[in-house]
ZAMARGU-4260 file (C-alpha; in steps of 0.2 Angstrom, whole numbers, plus 5000, padded with zeros to 4 digits):
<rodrens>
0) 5554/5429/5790 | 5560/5412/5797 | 5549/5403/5785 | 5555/5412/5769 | 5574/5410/5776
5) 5570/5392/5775 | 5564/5391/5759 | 5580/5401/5753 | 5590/5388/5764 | 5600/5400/5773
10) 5608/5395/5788 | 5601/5406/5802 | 5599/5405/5823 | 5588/5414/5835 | 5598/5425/5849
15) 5590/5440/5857 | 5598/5458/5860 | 5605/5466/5879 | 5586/5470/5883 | 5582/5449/5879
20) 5571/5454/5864 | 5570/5441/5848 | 5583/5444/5836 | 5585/5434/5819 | 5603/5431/5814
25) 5603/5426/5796 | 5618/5420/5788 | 5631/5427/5775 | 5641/5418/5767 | 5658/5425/5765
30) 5672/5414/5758 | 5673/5398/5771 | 5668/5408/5786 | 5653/5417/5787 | 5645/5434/5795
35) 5625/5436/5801 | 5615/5449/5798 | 5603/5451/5813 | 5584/5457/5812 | 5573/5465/5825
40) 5557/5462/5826 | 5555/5481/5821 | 5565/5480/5805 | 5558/5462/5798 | 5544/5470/5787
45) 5558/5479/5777 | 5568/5462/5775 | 5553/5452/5771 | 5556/5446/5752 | 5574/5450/5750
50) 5584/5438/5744 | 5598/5434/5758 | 5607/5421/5744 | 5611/5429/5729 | 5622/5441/5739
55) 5640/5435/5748 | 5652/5444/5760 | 5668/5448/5756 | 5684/5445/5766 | 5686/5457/5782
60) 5676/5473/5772 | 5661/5477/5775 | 5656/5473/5757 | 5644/5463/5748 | 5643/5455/5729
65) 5629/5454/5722 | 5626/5437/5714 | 5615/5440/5697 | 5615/5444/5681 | 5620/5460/5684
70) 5635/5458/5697 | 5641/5471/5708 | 5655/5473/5721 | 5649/5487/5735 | 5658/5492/5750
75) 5656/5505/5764 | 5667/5519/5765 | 5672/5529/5781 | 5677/5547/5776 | 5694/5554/5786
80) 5693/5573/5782 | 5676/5575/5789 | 5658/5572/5783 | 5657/5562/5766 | 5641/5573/5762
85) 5653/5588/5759 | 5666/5578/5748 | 5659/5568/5736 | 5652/5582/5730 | 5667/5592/5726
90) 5671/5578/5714 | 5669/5582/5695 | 5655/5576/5688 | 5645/5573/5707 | 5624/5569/5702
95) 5613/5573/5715 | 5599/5565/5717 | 5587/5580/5717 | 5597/5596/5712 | 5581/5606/5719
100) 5580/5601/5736 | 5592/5608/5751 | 5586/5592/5760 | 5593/5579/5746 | 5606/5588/5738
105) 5622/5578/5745 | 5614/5562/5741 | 5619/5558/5721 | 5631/5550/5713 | 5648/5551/5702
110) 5652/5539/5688 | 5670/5533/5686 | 5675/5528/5668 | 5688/5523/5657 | 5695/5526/5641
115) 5703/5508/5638 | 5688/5498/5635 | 5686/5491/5652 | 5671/5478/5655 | 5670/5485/5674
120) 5665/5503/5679 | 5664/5512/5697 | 5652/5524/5706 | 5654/5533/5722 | 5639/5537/5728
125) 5624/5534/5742 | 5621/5517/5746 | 5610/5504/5738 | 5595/5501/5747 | 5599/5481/5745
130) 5615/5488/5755 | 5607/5497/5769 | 5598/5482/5772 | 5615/5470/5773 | 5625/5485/5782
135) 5621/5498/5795 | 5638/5507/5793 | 5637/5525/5784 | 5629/5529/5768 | 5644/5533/5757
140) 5650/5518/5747 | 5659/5514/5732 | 5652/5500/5719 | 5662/5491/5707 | 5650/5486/5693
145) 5650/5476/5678 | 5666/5461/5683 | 5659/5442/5686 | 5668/5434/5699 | 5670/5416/5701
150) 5674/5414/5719 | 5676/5424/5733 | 5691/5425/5732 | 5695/5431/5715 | 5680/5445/5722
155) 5691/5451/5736 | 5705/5453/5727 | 5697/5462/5714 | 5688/5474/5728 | 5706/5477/5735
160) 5715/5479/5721 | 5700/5490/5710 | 5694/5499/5726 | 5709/5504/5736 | 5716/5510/5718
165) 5699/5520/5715 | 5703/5528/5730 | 5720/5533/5729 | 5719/5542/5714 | 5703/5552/5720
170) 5713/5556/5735 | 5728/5561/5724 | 5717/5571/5710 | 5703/5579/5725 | 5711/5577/5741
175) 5697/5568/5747 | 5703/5555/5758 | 5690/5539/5759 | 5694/5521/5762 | 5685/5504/5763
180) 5676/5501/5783 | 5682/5482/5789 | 5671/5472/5799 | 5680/5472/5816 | 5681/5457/5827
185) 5669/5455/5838 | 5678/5442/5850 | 5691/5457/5850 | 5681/5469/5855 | 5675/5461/5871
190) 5691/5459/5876 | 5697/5473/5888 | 5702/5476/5904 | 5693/5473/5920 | 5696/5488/5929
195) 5692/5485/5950 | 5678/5492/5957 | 5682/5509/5968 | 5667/5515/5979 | 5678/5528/5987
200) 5676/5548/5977 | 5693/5552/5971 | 5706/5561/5979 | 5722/5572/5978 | 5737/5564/5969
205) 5752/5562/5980 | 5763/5557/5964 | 5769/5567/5948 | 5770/5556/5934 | 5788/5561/5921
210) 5778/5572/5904 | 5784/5565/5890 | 5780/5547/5894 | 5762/5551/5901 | 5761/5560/5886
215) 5764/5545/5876 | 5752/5536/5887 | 5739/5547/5884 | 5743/5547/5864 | 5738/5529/5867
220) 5726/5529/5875 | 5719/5541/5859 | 5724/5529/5847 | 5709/5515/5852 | 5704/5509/5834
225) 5723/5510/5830 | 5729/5495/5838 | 5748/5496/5830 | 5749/5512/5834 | 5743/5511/5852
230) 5754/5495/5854 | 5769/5506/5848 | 5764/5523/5860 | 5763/5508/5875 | 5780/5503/5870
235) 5787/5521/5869 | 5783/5523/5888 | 5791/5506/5894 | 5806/5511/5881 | 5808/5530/5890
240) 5814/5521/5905 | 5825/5510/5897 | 5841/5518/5900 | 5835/5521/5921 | 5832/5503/5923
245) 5846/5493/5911 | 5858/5506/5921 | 5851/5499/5938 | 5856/5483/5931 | 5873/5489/5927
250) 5877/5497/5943 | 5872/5480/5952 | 5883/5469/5941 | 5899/5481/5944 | 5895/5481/5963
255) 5895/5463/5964 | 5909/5462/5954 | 5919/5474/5964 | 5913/5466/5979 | 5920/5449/5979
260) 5936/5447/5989 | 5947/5439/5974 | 5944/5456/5963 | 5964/5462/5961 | 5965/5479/5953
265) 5981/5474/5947 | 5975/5459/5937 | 5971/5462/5920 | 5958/5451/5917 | 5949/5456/5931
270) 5949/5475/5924 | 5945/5468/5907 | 5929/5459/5913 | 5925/5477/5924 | 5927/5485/5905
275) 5915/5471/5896 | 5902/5475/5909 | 5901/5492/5908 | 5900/5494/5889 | 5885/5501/5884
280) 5873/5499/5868 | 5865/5515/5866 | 5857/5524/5880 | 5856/5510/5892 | 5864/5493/5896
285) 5864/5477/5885 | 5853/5475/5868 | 5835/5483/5866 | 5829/5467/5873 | 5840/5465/5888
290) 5832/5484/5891 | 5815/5478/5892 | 5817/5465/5903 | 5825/5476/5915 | 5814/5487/5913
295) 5797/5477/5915 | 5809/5465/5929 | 5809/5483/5940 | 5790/5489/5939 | 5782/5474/5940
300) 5784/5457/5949 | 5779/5439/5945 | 5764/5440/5956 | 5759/5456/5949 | 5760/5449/5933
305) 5749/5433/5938 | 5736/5442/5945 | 5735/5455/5931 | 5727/5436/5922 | 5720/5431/5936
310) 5707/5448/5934 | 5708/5444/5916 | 5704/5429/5909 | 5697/5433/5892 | 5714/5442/5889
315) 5722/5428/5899 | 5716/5414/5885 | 5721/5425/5870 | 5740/5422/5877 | 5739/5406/5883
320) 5726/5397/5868 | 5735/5384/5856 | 5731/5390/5841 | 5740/5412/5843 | 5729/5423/5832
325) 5746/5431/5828 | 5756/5417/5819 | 5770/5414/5825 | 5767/5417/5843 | 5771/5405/5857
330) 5757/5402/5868 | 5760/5408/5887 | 5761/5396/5900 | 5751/5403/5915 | 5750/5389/5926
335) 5768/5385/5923 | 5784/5391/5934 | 5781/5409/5939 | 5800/5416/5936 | 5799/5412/5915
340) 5782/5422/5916 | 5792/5440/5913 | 5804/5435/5904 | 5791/5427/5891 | 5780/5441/5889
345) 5794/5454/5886 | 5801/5440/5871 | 5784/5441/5866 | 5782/5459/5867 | 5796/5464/5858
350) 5794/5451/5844 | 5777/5461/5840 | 5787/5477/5841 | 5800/5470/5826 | 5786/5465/5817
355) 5776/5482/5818 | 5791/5493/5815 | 5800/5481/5802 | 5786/5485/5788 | 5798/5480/5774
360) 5800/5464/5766 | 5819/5465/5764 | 5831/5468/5779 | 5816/5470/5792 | 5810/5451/5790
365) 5800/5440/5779 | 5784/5448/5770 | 5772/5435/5779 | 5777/5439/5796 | 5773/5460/5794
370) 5760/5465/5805 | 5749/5477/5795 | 5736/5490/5799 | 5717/5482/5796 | 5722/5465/5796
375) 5713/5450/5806 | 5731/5450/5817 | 5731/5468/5819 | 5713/5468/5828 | 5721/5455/5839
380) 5733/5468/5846 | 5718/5474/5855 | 5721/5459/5870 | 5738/5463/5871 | 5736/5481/5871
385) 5727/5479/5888 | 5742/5470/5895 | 5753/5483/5888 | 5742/5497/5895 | 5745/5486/5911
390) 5763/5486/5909 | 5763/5506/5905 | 5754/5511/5920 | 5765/5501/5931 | 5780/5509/5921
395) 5774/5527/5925 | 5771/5524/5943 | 5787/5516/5946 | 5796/5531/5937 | 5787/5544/5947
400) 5791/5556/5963 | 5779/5564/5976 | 5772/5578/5973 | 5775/5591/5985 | 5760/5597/5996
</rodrens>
């Protein structure tokens, strides 16, 4: 194999799998990064031959042209009402393969035309085998044949554009609900939190935990593959106890104004500063922001917060790098001065939250500044979904009482 790759003069490299035997990682181009496909020693036979070249990723999909004559755009499919076997075949027009055999019958395909004289067509279907050898996801894919592309990126955007409108008018005519699998980051998927080792067997709990947050803690904790959505439940919990904490914050500033030995009650502008403190936004004290910050200030304290990276330094180099994965993002200093720490990550924090929630281009902020779901940003929420996670669990245990005996 490592012969023939050469001769094809594709990049490859030699790594070796979790049990340290060989594995191939040939290369893919895909636009001006690229993605490996990685051989056993079990699976070269099937890949001797194939021609690794005339094929190129395509943007975060896991999709693949074919670079012939005869060009085609194919990309896997994950299926979200259940097995795709038992949909596609509801769909008018469904081919199986071999109509005799109760093994085979699901595997076939549909053809999508048009009527207006299109140069493309689309077929949903099993995969190609040439797929099966470039992907290991699923078997379901859609392929969008017949339209040369020049570039990669001129192929992307005809696989979004084509594919997701494929798809949304077989959900609207079948309610069959498909979409196209991304490649997700592998760097991201390492990340996650180091949880400390705990040799003794478990115990009673002393503490009840407050329903409704821990029930938003646990929707989180469900939404893993969901990283907006789990970064959103996180921030639900922490924003629960916003009017406790921010009112804490309220109660010490009128003490200390009433406290100080020059207060007259029968100065005005004394009174008036009483009233301009005790104002209230909403349920709590000061803006959304403000809240936070009381809120996280409360729970968790600097060290705390330092040794949360300490344990942590893959997620502690996603905050602190240079160059953010989330643009726009100002790197943490965590060597720096311990008492800007907090109030850092909660300006952080709720800049994400404005650009999760404010999904409109128009009165919610600038189009390039959304966060949306499947996007290469998105999958970095995973690091700072551990830290929120963090920040939750400190939350709840804060908030909670004893549980009686």
């Amino acid at each position: 194999m490592e012969q023939e790759i050469k001769a094809l003069g594709v990049g490859y490299k030699w790594s070796k799998y979790y049990d340290d035997s060989a594995c191939l990682m040939v290369e893919i181009k895909c636009g001006r990064r690229s993605r490996y496909i990685s051989i056993s020693e079990n699976d070269a036979p099937d890949y001797l031959g194939f021609k690794f070249a005339k094929f190129r990723g395509l943007g975060e999909y896991e999709a693949y042209e074919t670079l012939t004559e005869e060009p085609c755009v194919e990309v896997a499919l994950t299926g979200n009402g259940g097995p795709w076997q038992r949909m596609l075949d509801r769909i008018p027009g469904w081919s199986p393969e071999d109509p005799s055999s109760r093994v085979s019958r699901n595997q076939g395909v549909v053809e999508i035309r048009g009527d207006r004289g299109e140069n493309w067509s689309a077929e949903l279907g099993v995969s190609s085998n040439d797929f099966r050898l470039l992907s290991r996801y699923g078997m379901a894919t859609l392929r969008l044949k017949g339209r040369k592309n020049r570039t990669h990126d001129e192929a992307l955007k005809f696989l979004e554009t084509v594919g997701n409108s494929v798809l949304f008018e077989i959900d609207l005519r079948y309610g069959i609900s498909l979409t196209m699998r991304r490649v997700r980051s592998l760097g991201g998927l390492r990340i996650g939190r180091r949880a400390a080792r705990v040799d003794a067997p478990p115990t009673l709990p002393k503490l009840q935990y407050a329903t409704e947050p821990l029930s938003l803690y646990w929707y989180a904790r469900s939404a893993q593959g969901m990283p907006l959505l789990e970064f959103l439940a996180y921030y639900q919990v922490l924003e629960y106890y916003f009017p406790r904490y921010s009112q804490r914050n309220l109660l010490d500033k009128l003490r200390n104004e009433l406290r100080d030995p020059t207060f007259r009650t029968d100065d005005d502008r004394d009174l008036s500063r009483i009233l301009r403190i005790s104002q209230q936004s909403g349920r709590g004290y000061g803006d959304e922001q403000s809240q936070l910050k009381s809120t996280v200030r409360y729970c968790v304290t600097e060290d705390t917060i330092s040794g949360f990276f300490d344990v942590n330094p893959e997620v502690g180099e996603h905050f602190s790098s240079k160059q953010q994965s989330i643009v726009g993002l100002v790197p943490l200093n965590l060597g720096g001065k311990k008492a800007d720490l907090i109030n850092a990550i909660c300006e952080r924090i709720y800049e994400i939250r404005c650009r999760v929630v404010h999904s409109k281009e128009d009165g919610g902020g600038r189009a390039e500044s959304l966060l949306m779901p499947f996007s290469p940003e998105a999958e970095s929420l995973r690091a700072e979904n551990v830290l929120m996670r963090f920040l939750a669990q400190k939350v709840l245990i804060a908030g909670a009482s004893d549980l009686p005996a």
